[in-house]
N, C-alpha and C positions, 0 to 999 in steps of 0.2 A: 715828841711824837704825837701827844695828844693835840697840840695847838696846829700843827700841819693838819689833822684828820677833822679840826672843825674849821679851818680855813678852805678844805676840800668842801666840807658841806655847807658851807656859806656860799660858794661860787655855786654849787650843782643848787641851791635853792634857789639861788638869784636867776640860773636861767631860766629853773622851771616857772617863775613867775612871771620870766616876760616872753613865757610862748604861750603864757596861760593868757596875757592879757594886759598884764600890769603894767603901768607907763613905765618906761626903760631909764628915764631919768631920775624918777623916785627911788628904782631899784638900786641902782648908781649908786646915787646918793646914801643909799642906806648899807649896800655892801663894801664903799669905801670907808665908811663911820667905823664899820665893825670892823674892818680889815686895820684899819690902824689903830684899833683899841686893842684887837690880838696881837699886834707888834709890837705892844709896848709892855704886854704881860713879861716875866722874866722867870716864874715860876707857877710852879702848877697849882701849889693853892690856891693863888688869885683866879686860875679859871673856874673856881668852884663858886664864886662869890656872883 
């Protein structure tokens, strides 16, 4: 439950940043990174680290 609830606020921060301004490709770039580092977690300890 927890890792859905910060894949939500990774998407809702990524867009706030590119209506804020930010190039959309950096954003990209940096919400795909995170997004398959959270898909590879398998347990909740690891999102503590």
């Amino acid at each position: 439950m927890l890792k859905i609830l910060l894949l939500e606020f990774l998407v809702m921060m990524s867009r706030a940043a590119v209506e804020a301004g930010a190039p959309q490709t950096e954003v990209i770039g940096f919400c795909y990174r995170h997004v398959t580092e959270l898909t590879m977690i398998t347990e909740d300890e690891q999102l503590s680290r």
